[in-house]
C-alpha positions as a Markdown table, in Angstrom:
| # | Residue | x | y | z |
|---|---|---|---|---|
| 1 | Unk | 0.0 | 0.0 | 0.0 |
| 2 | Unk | 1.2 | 3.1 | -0.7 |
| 3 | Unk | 0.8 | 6.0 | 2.0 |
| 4 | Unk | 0.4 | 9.3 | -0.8 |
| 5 | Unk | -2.3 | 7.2 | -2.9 |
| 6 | Unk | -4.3 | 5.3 | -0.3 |
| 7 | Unk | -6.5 | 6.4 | 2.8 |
| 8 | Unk | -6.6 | 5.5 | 6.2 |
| 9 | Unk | -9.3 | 3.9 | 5.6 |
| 10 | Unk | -8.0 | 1.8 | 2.9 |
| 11 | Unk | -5.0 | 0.8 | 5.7 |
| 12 | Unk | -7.4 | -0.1 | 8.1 |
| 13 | Unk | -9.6 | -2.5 | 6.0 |
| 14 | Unk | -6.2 | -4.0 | 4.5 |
| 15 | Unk | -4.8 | -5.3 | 7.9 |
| 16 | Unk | -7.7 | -5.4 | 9.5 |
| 17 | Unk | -9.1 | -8.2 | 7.0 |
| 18 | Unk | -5.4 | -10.4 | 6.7 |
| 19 | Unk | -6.6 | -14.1 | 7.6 |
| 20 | Unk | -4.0 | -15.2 | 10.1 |
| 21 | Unk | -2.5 | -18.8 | 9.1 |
| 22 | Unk | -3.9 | -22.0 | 10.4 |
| 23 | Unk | -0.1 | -23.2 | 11.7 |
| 24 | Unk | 0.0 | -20.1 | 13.9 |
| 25 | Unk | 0.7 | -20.7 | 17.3 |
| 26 | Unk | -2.6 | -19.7 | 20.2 |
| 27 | Unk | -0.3 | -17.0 | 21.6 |
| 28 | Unk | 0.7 | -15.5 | 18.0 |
| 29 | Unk | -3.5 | -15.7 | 16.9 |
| 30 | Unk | -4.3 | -14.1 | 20.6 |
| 31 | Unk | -2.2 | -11.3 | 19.7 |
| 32 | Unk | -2.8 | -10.6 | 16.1 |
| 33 | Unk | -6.9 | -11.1 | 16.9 |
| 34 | Unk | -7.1 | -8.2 | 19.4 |
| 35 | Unk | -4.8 | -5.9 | 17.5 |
| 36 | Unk | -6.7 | -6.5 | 14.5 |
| 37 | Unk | -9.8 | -5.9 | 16.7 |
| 38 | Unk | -8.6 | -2.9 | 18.0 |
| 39 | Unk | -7.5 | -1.8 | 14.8 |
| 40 | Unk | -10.5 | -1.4 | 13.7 |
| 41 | Unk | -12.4 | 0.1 | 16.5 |
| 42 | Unk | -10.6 | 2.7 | 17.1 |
| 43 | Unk | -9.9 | 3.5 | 12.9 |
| 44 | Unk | -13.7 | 3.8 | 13.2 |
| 45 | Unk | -14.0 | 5.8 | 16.6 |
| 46 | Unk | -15.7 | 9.3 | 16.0 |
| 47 | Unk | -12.5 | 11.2 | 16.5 |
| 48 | Unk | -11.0 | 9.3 | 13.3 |
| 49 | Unk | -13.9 | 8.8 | 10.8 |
| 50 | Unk | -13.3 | 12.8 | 9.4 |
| 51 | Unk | -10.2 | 11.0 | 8.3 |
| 52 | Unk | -11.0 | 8.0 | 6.8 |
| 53 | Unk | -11.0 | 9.1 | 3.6 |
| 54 | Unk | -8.2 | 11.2 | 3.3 |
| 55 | Unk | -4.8 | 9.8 | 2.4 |
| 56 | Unk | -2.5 | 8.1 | 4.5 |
| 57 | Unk | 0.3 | 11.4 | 4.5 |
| 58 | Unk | -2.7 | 14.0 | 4.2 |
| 59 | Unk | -3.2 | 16.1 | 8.0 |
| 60 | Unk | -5.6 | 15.1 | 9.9 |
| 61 | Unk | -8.5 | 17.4 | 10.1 |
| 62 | Unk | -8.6 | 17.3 | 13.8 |
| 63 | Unk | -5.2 | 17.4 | 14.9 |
| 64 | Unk | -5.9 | 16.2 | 18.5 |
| 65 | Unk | -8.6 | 14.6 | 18.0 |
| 66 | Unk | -7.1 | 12.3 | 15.2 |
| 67 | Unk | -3.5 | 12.3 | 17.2 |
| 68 | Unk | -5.4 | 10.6 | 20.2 |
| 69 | Unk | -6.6 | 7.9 | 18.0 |
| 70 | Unk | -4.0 | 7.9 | 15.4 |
| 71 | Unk | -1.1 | 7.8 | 17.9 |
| 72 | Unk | -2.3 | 4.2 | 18.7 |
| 73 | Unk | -3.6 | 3.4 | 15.1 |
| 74 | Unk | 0.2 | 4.1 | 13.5 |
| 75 | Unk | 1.3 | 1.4 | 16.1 |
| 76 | Unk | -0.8 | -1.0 | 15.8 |
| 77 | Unk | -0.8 | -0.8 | 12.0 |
| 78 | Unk | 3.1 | -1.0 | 12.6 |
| 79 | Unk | 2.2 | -4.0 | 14.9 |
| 80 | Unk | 0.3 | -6.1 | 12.4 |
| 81 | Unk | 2.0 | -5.0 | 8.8 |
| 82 | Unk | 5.3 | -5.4 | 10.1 |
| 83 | Unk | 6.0 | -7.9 | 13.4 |
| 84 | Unk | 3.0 | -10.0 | 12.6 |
| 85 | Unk | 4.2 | -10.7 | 8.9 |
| 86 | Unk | 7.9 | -10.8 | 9.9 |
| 87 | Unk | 8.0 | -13.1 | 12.8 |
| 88 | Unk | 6.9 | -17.2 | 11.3 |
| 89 | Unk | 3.0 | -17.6 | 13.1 |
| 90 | Unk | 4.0 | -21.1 | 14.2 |
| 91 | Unk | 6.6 | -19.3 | 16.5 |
| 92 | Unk | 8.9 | -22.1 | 16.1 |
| 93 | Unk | 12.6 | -21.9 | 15.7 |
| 94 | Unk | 12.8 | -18.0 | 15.1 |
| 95 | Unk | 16.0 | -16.4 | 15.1 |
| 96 | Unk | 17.2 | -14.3 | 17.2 |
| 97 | Unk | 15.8 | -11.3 | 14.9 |
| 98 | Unk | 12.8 | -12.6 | 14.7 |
| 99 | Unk | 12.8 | -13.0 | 18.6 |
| 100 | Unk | 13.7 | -9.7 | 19.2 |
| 101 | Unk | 10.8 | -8.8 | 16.6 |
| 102 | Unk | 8.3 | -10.9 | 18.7 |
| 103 | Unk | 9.5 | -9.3 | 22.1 |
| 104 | Unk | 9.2 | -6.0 | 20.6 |
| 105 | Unk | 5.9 | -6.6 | 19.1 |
| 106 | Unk | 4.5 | -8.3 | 22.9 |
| 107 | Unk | 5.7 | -4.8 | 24.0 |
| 108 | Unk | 4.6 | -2.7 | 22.2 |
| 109 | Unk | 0.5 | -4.2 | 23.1 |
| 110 | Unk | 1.7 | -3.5 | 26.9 |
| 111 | Unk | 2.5 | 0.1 | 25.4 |
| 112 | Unk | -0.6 | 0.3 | 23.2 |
| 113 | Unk | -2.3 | -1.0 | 26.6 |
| 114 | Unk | -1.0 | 1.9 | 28.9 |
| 115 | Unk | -1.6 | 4.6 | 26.7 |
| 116 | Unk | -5.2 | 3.5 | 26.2 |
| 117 | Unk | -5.8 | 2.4 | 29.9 |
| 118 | Unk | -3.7 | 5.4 | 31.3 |
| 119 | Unk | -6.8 | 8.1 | 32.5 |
| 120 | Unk | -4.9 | 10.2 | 35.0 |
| 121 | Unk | -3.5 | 12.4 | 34.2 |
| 122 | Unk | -3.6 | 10.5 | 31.0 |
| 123 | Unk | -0.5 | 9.7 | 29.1 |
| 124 | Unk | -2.2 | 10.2 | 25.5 |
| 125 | Unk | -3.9 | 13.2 | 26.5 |
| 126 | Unk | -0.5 | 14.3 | 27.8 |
| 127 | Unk | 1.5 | 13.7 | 24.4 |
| 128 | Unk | -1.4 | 15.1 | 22.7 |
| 129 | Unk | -2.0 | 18.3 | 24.2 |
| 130 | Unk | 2.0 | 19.2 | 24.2 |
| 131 | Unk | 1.6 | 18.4 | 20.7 |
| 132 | Unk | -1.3 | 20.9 | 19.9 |
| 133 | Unk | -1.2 | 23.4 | 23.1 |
| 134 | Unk | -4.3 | 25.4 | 21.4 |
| 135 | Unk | -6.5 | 22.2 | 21.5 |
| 136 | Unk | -6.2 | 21.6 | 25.2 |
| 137 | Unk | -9.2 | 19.5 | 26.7 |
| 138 | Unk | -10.7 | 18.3 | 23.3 |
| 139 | Unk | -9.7 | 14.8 | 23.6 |
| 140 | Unk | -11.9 | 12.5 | 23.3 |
| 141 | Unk | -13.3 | 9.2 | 25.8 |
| 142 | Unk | -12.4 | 5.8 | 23.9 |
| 143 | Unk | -15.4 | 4.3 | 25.4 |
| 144 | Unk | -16.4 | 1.1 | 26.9 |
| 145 | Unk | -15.6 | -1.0 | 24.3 |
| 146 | Unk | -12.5 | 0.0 | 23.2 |
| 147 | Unk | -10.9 | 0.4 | 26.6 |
| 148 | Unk | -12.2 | -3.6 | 27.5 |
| 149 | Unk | -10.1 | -4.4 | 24.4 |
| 150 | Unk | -7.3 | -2.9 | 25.9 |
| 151 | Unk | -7.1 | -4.0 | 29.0 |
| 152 | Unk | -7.0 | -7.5 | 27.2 |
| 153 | Unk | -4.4 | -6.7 | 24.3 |
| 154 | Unk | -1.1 | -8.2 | 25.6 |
| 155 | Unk | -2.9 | -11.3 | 27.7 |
């Protein structure tokens, strides 16, 4: 996919829709499931849809608003496209780069996790604010459903 030509959108539907293999070992399924999950929840959370459509490299309409989601939506696109694909599903005999990939991968869902769980002050809220000073206090809640995701992303 190419990040001038396609949309968000067109990212999210992509990786969200990847059938994981049947060889794939519980643990590697567990983990690609919820991020593929939350992937697409929070691609489709009301702070994000305004940006859908637009191109992967176009500004976000909403600058906070699509950095509080987005923040988390670049990682877990990162997550899938990259650790997912590059680490073999089975998890069997994996080299020591493809370890490291896995480790970093497991971490980064504890990461994903905090930033999403983390309500005071708020970690996300924090980054995003420093970001964009003149949008202070226009972040928006994740909701229920989202945040139950979350608190199971890196079981």
């Amino acid at each position: 996919m190419d990040p001038h030509t396609n949309t968000r959108g067109q990212f999210t539907n992509y990786l969200s829709s990847i059938p994981f293999p049947d060889f794939a070992a519980p643990v590697w399924k567990a983990y690609f499931t919820r991020h593929q999950v939350l992937l697409e929840k929070l691609a489709h959370h009301p702070a994000m849809v305004p940006n859908l459509q637009q191109t992967y490299k176009t500004p976000a309409n909403s600058k906070i608003k699509s950095i509080f989601s987005g923040i988390l939506l670049v990682g877990l696109w990162y997550v899938v496209d990259s650790f997912f694909f590059k680490v073999d599903p089975s998890l069997q005999n994996l080299s020591k780069e493809a370890q490291e990939m896995w480790l970093d991968a497991v971490g980064r869902a504890t990461f994903t996790k905090m930033l999403i769980l983390d309500t005071k002050p708020g970690t996300l809220n924090i980054m995003t604010e420093t970001a964009y000073p003149d949008q202070r206090g226009q972040n928006p809640e994740f909701g229920e459903e989202i945040l139950e995701l979350a608190r199971h992303l890196d079981d």
